[in-house]
N, C-alpha and C positions, 0 to 999 in steps of 0.2 A: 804686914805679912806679905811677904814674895810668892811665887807661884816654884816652881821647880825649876832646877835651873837644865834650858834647853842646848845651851849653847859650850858643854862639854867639848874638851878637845883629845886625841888619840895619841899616843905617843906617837903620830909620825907629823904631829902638828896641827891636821884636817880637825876640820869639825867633826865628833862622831856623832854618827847619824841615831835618831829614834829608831828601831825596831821590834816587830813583831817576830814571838813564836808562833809555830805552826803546828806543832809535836803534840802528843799523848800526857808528856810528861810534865810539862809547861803551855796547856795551852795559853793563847790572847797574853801571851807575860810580855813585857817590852825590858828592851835593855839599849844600851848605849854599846855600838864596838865600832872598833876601827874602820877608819872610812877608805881605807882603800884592799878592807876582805873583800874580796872575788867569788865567795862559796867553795874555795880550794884553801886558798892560806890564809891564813890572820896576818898580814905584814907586820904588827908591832905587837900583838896580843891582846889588844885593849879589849877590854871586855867591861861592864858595871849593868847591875841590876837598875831599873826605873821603877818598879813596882814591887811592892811587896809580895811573897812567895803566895801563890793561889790557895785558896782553901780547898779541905777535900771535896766539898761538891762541886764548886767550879771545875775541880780534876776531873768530875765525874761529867759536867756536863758537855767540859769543853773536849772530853775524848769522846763523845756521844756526838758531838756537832759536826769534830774533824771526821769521824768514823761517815756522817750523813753524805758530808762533803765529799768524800773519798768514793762514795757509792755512787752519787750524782753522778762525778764526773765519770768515772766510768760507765756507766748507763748511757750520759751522755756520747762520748765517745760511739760507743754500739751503735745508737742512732744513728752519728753520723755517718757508720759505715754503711747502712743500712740504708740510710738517702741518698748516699753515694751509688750505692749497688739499685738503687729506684730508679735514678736519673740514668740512670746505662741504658736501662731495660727500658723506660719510655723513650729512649731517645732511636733506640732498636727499630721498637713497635710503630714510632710517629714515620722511620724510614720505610719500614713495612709496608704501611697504608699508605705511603705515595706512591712506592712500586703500585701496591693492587691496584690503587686507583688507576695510574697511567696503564694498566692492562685492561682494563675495566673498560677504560678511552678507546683504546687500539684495536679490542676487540669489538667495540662498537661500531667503531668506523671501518671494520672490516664484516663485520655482518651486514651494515648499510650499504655496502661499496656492494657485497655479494646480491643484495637482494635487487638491488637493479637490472 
């Protein structure tokens, strides 16, 4: 008994490559397509299924997973704006307190200088 066969070719001759779904409607499905789609055009169309069609809980878990994912990253994101807009404002504040400090100096060594 063989395993599957991996080494499919596309009508433009390439190997076509294993892929994952990402979608609602398929999620985690793989399929075989053309090895030189772009995410714009299919060059020769090839398209073939690898796996059998998901069952409906898997439909249900795997739009519950992407949906998780979908929410991460954008949270994530936030964050990052968030860290970004942090690192300003410490970077402000750390200038801040070298000013006060060098005035802090200045005027020390001019209240010293005065009290003489």
């Amino acid at each position: 008994m063989s395993g599957p066969d991996l080494k499919m070719r596309c009508g433009c001759g390439l190997r076509a490559p294993l892929k994952t779904l990402w979608i609602d409607t398929n999620p985690q499905r793989r399929f075989f397509g053309c090895a030189s789609y772009d995410g714009k055009s299919n060059a020769c169309g090839f398209f073939a299924w690898f796996d059998p069609p998901t069952c409906p809980r898997g439909m249900e878990v795997g739009r519950d997973l992407m949906k998780k994912v979908r929410d991460l990253e954008s949270e994530n994101k936030v964050l990052k704006q968030s860290m970004t807009s942090l690192k300003r404002s410490m970077t402000s504040l750390k200038v801040m307190l070298g000013v006060s400090w060098a005035v802090v100096v200045v005027m020390g060594a001019l209240l010293m200088r005065a009290a003489k």
